[in-house]
N, CA, C and O atoms as CSV, one atom per row, in Angstrom:
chain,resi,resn,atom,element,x,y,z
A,1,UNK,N,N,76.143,42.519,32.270
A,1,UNK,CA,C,74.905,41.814,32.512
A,1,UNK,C,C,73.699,42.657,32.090
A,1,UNK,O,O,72.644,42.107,31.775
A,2,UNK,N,N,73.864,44.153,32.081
A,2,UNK,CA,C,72.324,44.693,31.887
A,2,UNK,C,C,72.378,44.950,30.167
A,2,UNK,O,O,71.418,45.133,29.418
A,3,UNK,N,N,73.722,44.899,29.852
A,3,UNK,CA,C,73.414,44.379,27.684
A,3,UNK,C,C,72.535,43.351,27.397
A,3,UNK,O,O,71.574,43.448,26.634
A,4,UNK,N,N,73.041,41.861,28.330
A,4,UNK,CA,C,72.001,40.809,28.045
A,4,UNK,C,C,70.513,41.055,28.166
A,4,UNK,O,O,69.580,40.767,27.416
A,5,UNK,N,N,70.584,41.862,29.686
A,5,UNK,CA,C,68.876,42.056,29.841
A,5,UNK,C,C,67.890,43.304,28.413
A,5,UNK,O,O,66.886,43.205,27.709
A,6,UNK,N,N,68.826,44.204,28.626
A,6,UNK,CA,C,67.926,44.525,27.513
A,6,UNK,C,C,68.028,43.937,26.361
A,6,UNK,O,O,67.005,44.198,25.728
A,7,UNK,N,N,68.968,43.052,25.551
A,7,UNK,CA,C,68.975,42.650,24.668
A,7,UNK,C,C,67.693,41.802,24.690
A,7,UNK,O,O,66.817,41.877,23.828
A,8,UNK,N,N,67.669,41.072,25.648
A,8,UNK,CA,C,66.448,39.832,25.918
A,8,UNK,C,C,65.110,40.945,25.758
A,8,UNK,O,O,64.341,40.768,24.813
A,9,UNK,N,N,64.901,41.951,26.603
A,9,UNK,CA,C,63.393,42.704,26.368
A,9,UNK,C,C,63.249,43.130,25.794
A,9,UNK,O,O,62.167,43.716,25.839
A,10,UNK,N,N,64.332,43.410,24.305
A,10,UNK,CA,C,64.104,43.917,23.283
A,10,UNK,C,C,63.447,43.250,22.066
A,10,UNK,O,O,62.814,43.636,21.083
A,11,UNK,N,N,63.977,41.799,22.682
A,11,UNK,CA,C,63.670,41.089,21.390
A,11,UNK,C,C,62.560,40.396,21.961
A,11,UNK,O,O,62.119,39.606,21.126
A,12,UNK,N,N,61.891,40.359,23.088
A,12,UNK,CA,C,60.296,39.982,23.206
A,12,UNK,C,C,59.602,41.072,23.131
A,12,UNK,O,O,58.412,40.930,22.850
A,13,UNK,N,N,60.072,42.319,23.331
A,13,UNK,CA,C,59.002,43.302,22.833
A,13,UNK,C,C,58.983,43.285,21.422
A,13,UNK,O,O,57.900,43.584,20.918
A,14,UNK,N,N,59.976,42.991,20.607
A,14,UNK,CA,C,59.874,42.745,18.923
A,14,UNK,C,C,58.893,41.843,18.546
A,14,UNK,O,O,57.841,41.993,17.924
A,15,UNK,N,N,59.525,40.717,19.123
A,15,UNK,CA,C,58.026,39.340,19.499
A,15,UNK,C,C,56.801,39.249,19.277
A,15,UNK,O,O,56.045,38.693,18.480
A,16,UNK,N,N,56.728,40.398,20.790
A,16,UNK,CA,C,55.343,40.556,21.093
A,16,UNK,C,C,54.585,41.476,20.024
A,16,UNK,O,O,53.366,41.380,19.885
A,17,UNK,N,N,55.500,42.536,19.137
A,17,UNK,CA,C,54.930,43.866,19.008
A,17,UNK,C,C,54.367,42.725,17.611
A,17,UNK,O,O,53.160,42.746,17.369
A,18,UNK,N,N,55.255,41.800,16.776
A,18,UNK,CA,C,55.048,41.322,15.872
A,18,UNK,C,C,53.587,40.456,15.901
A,18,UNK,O,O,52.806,40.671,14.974
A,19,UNK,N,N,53.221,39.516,16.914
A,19,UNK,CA,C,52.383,39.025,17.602
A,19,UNK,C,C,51.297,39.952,17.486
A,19,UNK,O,O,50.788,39.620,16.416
A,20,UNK,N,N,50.514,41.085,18.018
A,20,UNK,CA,C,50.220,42.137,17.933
A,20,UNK,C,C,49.813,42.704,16.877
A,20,UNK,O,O,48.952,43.542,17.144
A,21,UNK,N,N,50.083,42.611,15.616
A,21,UNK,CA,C,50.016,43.333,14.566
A,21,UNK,C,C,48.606,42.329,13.644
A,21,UNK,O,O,48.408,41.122,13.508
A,22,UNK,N,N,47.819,43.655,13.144
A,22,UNK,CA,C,46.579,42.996,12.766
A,22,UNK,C,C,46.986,42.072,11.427
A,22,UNK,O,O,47.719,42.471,10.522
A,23,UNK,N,N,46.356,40.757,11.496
A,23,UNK,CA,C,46.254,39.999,10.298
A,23,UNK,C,C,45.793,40.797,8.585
A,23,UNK,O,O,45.085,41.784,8.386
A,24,UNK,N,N,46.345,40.116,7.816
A,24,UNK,CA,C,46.001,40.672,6.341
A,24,UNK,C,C,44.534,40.355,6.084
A,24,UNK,O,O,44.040,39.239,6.249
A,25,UNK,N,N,43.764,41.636,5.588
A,25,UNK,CA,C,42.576,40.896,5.280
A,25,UNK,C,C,42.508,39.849,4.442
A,25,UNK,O,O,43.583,39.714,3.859
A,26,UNK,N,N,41.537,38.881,4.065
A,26,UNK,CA,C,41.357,37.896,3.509
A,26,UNK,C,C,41.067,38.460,2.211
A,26,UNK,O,O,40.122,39.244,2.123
A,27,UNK,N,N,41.803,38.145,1.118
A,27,UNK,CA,C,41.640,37.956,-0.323
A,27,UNK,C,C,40.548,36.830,-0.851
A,27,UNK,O,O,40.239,35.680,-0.537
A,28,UNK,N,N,40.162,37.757,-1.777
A,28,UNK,CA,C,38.888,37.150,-2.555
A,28,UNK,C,C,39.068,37.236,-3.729
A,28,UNK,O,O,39.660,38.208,-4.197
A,29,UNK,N,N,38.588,36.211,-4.511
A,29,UNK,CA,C,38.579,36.076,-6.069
A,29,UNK,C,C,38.290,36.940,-6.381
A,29,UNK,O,O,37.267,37.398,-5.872
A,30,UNK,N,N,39.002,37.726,-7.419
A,30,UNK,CA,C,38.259,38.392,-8.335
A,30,UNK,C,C,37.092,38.320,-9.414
A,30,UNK,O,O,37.220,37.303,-10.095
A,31,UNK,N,N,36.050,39.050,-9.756
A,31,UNK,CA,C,34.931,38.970,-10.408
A,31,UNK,C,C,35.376,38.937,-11.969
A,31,UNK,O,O,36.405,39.194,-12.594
A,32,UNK,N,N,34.129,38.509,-12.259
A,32,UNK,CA,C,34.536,38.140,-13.887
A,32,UNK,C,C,34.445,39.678,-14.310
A,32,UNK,O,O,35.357,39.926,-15.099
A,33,UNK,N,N,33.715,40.696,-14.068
A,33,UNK,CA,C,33.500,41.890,-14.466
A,33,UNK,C,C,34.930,42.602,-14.292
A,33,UNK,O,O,35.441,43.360,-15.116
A,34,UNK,N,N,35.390,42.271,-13.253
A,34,UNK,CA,C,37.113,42.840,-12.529
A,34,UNK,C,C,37.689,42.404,-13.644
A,34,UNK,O,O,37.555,43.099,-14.651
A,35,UNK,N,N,38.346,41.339,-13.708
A,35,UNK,CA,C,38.562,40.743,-14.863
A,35,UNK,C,C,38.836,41.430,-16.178
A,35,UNK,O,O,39.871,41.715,-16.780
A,36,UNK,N,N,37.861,41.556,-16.358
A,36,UNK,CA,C,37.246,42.035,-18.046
A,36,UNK,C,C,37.711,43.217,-17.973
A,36,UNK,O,O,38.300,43.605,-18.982
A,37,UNK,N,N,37.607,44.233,-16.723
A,37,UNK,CA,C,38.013,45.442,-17.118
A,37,UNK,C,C,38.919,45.429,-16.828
A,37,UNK,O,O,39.197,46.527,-17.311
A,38,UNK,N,N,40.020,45.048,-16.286
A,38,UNK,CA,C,41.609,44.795,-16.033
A,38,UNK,C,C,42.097,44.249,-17.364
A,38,UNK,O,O,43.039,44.938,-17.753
A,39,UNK,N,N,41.774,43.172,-18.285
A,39,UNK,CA,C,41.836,42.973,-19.552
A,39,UNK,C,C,41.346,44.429,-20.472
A,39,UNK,O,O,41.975,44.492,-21.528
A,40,UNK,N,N,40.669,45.224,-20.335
A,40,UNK,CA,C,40.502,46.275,-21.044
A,40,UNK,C,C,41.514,47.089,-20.826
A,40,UNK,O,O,42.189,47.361,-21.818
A,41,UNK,N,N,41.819,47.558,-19.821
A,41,UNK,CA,C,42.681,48.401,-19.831
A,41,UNK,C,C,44.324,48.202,-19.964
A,41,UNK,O,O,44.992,49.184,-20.285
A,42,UNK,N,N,44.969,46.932,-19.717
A,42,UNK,CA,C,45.930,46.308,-20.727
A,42,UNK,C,C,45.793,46.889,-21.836
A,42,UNK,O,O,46.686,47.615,-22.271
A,43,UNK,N,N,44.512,46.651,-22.576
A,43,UNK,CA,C,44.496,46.166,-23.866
A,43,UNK,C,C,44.590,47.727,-24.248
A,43,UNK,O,O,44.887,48.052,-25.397
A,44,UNK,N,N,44.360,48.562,-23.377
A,44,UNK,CA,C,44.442,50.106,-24.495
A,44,UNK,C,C,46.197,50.343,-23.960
A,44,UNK,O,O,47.039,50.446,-24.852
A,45,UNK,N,N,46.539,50.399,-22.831
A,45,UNK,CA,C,47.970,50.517,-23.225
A,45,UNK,C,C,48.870,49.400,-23.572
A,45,UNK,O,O,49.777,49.122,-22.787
A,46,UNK,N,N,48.685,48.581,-24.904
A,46,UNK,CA,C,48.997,47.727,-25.575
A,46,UNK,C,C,49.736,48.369,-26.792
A,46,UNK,O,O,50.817,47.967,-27.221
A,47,UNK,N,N,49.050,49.369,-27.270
A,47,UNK,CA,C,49.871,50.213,-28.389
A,47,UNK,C,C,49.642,49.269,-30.009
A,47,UNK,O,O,50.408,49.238,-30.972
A,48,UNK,N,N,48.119,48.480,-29.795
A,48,UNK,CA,C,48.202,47.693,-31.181
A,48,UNK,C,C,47.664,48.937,-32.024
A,48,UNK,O,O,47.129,50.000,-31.706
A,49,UNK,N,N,48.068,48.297,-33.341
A,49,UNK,CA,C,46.970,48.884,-34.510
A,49,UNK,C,C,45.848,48.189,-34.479
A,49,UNK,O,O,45.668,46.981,-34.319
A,50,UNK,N,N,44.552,49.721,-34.775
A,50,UNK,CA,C,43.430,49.310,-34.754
A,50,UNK,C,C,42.915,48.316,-35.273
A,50,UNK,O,O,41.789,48.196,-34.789
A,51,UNK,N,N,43.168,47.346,-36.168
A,51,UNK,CA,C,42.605,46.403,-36.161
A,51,UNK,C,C,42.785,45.623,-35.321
A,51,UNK,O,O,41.829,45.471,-34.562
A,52,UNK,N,N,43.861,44.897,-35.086
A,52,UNK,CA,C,44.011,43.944,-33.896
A,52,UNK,C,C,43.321,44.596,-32.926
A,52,UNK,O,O,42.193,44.109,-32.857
A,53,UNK,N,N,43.549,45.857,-31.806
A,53,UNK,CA,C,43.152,46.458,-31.142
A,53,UNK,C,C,41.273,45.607,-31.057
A,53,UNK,O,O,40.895,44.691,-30.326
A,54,UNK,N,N,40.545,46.339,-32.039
A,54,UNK,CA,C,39.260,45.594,-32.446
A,54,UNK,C,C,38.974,44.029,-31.732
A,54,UNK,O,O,38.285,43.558,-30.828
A,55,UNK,N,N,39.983,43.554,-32.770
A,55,UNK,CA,C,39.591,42.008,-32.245
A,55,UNK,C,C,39.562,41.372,-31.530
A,55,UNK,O,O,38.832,40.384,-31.461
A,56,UNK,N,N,40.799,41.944,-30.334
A,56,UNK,CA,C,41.149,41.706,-29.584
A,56,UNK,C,C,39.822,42.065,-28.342
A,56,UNK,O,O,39.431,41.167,-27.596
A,57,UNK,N,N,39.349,43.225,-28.289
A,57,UNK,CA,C,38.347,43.847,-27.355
A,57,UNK,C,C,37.178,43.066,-27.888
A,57,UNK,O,O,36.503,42.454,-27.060
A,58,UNK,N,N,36.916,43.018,-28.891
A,58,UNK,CA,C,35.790,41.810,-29.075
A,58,UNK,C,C,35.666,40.676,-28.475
A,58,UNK,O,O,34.641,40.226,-27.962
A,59,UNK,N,N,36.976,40.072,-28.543
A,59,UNK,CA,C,36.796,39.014,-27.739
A,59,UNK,C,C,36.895,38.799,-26.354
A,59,UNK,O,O,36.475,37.838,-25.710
A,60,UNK,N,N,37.542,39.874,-25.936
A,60,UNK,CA,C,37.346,40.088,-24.423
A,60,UNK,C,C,36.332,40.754,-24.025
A,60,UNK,O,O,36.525,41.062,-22.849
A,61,UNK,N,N,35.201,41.195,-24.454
A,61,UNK,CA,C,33.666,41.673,-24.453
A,61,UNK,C,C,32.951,40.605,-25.188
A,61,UNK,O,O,31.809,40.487,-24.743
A,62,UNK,N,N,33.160,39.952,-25.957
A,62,UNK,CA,C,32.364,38.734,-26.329
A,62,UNK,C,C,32.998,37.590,-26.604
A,62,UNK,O,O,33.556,37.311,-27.665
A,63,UNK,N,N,32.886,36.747,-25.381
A,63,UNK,CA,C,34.233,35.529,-25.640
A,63,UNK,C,C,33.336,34.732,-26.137
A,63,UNK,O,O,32.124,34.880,-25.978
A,64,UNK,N,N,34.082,33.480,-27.018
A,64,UNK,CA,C,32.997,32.376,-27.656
A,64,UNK,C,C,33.853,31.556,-26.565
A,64,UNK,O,O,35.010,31.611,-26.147
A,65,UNK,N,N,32.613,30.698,-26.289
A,65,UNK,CA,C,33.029,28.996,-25.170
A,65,UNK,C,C,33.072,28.385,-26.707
A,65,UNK,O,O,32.180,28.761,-27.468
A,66,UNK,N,N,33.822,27.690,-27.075
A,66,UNK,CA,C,33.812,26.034,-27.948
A,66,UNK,C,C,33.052,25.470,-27.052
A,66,UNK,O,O,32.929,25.627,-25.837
A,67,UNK,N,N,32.286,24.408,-28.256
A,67,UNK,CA,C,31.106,23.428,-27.798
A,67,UNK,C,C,32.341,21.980,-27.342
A,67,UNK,O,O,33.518,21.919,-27.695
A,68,UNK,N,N,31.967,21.479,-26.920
A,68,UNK,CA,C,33.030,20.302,-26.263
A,68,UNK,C,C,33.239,19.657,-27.679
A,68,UNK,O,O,32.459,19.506,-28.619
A,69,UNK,N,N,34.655,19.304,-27.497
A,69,UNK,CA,C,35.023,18.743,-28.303
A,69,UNK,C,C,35.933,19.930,-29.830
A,69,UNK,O,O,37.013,19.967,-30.420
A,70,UNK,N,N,35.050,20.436,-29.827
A,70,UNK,CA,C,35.501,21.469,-30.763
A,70,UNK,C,C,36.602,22.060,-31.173
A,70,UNK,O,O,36.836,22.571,-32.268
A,71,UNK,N,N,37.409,21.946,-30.035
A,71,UNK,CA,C,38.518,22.780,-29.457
A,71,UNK,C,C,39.876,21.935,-30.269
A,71,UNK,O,O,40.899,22.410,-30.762
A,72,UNK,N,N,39.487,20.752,-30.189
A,72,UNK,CA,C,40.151,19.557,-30.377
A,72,UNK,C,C,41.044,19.466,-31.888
A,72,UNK,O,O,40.280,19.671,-32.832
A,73,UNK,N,N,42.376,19.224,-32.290
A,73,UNK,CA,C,41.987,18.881,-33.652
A,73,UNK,C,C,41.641,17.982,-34.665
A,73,UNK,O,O,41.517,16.806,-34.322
A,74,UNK,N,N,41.522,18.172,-35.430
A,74,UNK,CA,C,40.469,17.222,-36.296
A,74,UNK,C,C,41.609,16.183,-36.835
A,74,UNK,O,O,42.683,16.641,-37.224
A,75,UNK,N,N,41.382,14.909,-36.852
A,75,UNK,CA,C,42.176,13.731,-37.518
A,75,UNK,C,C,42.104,13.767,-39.048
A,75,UNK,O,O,41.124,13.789,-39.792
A,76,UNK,N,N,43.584,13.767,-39.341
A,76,UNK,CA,C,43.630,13.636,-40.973
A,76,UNK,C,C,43.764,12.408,-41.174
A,76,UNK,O,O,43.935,11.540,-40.318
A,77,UNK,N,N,43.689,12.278,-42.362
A,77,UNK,CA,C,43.303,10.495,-42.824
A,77,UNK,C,C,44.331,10.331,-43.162
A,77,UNK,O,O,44.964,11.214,-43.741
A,78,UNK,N,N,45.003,8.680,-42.802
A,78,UNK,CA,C,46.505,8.632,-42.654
A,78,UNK,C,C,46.503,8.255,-44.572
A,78,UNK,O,O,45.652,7.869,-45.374
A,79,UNK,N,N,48.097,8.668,-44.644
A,79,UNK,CA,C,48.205,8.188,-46.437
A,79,UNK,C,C,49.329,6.962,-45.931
A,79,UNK,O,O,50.068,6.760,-44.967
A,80,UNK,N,N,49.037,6.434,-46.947
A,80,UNK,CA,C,50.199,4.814,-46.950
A,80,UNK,C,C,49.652,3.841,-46.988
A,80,UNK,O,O,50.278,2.781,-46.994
């Protein structure tokens, strides 16, 4: 009978201790600046040749938005 009992106060002190334990702080989006430099530093241990290397950091330091629509592709004129 005293296996059961401590078995039982063992596993509400587990319970409780779990209960008890501080919450995860709250996660927040990351910033576009975070971002950008987390994309930078990928991008150097990437191992491209410098050119790509280049183009690549260009565009992740200067991204172009497409104007709406732009993005899209263009309709070829049907033959037949």
């Amino acid at each position: 009978m005293k296996h059961a009992h401590i078995l039982a106060l063992a596993v509400i002190a587990l319970v409780l201790t779990g209960c008890a334990g501080q919450p995860e702080p709250e996660q927040r989006p990351y910033t576009d600046a975070e971002v950008k430099q987390f994309a930078l530093e990928m991008l150097s241990r990437a191992g491209l040749p410098y050119d790509d290397y280049e183009k690549v950091r260009q565009a992740i330091l200067h991204p172009r938005v497409p104007e709406a629509g732009e993005d899209l592709p263009k309709e070829a004129p049907r033959k037949g």
